[in-house]
N, C-alpha and C positions, 0 to 999 in steps of 0.2 A: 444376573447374567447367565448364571448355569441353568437357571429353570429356562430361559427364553427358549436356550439353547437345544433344550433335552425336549420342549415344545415342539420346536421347527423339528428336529429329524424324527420325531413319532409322527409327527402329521404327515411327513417325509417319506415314512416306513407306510403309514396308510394308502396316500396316494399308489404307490407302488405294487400294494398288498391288498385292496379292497377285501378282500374277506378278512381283514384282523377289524373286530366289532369293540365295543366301548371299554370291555373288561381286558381283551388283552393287551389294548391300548396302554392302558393304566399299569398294566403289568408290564411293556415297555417302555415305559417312561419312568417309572421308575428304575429298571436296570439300567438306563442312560446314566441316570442321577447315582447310581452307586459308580458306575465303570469312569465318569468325566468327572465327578467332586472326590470319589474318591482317591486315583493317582496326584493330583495337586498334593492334596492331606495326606500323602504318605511322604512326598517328599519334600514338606515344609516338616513335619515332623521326626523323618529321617537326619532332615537338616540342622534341627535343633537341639536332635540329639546328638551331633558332632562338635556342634559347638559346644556343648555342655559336656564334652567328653565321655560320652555314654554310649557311643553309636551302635557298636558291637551287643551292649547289653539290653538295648533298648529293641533293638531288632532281635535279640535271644526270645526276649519278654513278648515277641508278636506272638511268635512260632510256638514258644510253649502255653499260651493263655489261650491259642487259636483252640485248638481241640474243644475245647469246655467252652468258649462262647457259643461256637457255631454251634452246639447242642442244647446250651443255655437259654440263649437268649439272651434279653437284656436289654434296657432303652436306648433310644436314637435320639440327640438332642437334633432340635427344630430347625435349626440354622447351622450353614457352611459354618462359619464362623466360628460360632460355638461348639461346631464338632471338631473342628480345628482344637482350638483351646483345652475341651476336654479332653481328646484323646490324647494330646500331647501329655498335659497334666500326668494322665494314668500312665502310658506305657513310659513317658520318661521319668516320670515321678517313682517309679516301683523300680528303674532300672537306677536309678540316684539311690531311694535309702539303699537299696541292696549292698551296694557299694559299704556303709558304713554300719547298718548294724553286724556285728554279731553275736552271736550266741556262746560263748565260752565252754555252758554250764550245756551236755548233749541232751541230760534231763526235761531240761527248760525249753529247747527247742522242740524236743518231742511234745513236750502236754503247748506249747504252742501253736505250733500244728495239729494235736487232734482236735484243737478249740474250735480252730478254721474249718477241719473235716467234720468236727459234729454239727457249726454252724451252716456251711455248707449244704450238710444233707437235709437238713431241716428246712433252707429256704430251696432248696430243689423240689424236694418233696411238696413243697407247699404252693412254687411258682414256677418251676420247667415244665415246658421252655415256654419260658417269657417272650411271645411275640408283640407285634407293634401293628397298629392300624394298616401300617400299607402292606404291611405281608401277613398278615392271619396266619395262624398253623389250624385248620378245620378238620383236619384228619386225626383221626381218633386214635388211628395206627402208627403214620406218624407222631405225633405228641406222646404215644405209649413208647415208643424207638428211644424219639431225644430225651425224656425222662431216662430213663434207664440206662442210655450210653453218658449223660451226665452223673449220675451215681459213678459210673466206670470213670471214667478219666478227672473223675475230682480223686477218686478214692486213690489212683496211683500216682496223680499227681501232688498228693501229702504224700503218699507213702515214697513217692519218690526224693522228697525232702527232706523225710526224716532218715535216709540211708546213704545220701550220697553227700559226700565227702567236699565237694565244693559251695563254702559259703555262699556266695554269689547266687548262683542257681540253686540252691536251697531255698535264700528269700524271696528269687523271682515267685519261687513256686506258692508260697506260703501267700507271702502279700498280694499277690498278683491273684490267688484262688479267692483270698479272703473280697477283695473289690468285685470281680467279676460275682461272687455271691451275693452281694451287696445289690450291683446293679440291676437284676432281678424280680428285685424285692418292691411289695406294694408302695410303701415309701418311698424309693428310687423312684417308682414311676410319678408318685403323686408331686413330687418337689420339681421334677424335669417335664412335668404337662404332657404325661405321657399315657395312653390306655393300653391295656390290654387290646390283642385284636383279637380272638377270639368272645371274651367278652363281649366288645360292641357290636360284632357281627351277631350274636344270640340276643341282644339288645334291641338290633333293628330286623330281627326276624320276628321279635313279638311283637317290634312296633307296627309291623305289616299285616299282622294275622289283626 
């Protein structure tokens, strides 16, 4: 229904527009698909996190996870549905255990969290920012920014963890770094049927030569 829908009004926008040609087409059609699946998916997910008594923590976990993905990257599963599921999973899944582990021992939380931050910088290093087929990062300069402002907001968001005095937002910080590192990663991508998109764009630039 969402795809019909994101169809008619770029055809919509064409009509209207005659000079938007096949490429930026594509690039409005998908901003449809992010701006109309995604408000639904925030607030079946909002909604589940009220029921589940989390609301507050689970919408804490958007805001502080937001900086480091939108630099990150990280896959996109295939269907509404499924991003429904997953995302709910993550953001209220991280805002639940938070709630219940803690760390007693401030030793253990620390080498907890540099685990995250060494594991972190190692899949940063090796896979930011993780883009996706429909949006490529091809810019060189770009992709050299979101690397290195990922370094930056992973590095203070441990370091923000291991200084500040509220459990709660401690573990958002911690679990919620360690996931978003995870999903990244080439086996993220390979388990969720997802490519890289700068890759298949160098893929079908030699298929053409």
């Amino acid at each position: 229904m969402i795809d019909k829908i994101c169809l008619f009004l770029t055809n919509k926008i064409r009509k209207e527009m005659p000079d938007v040609n096949d490429e930026r087409a594509e690039i409005i059609d998908y901003g449809l698909h992010l701006l109309i699946g995604e408000l639904p998916k925030n607030f079946i997910i909002l909604g589940i996190a009220y029921l589940l008594g989390v609301f507050k923590l689970t919408l804490l976990t958007v805001i502080l996870l937001l900086p480091y993905r939108a630099v990150s990257g990280g896959f996109h599963l295939k269907t509404h549905i499924g991003c429904i599921v997953g995302t709910t999973l993550i953001y209220c899944g991280i805002a639940k255990i938070s709630c219940y582990i803690i760390f007693y021992n401030q030793i253990f939380k620390i080498i907890i969290a540099l685990s995250v931050w060494i594991f972190g910088m190692i899949m940063v290093h090796l896979y930011a920012p993780a883009d996706t087929e429909n949006v490529p990062i091809l810019s060189q300069k770009e992709r050299k920014q979101k690397k290195i402002l990922s370094y930056i907001f992973l590095s203070v968001g441990i370091l923000v963890s291991c200084i500040i005095p509220n459990n709660e937002i401690a573990n958002i910080l911690i679990f919620g770094y360690l996931i978003q590192s995870i999903t990244i990663t080439k086996l993220a991508y390979k388990l969720t049927k997802n490519k890289y998109g700068y890759e298949v764009y160098n893929e079908n630039c030699i298929s053409n030569t």
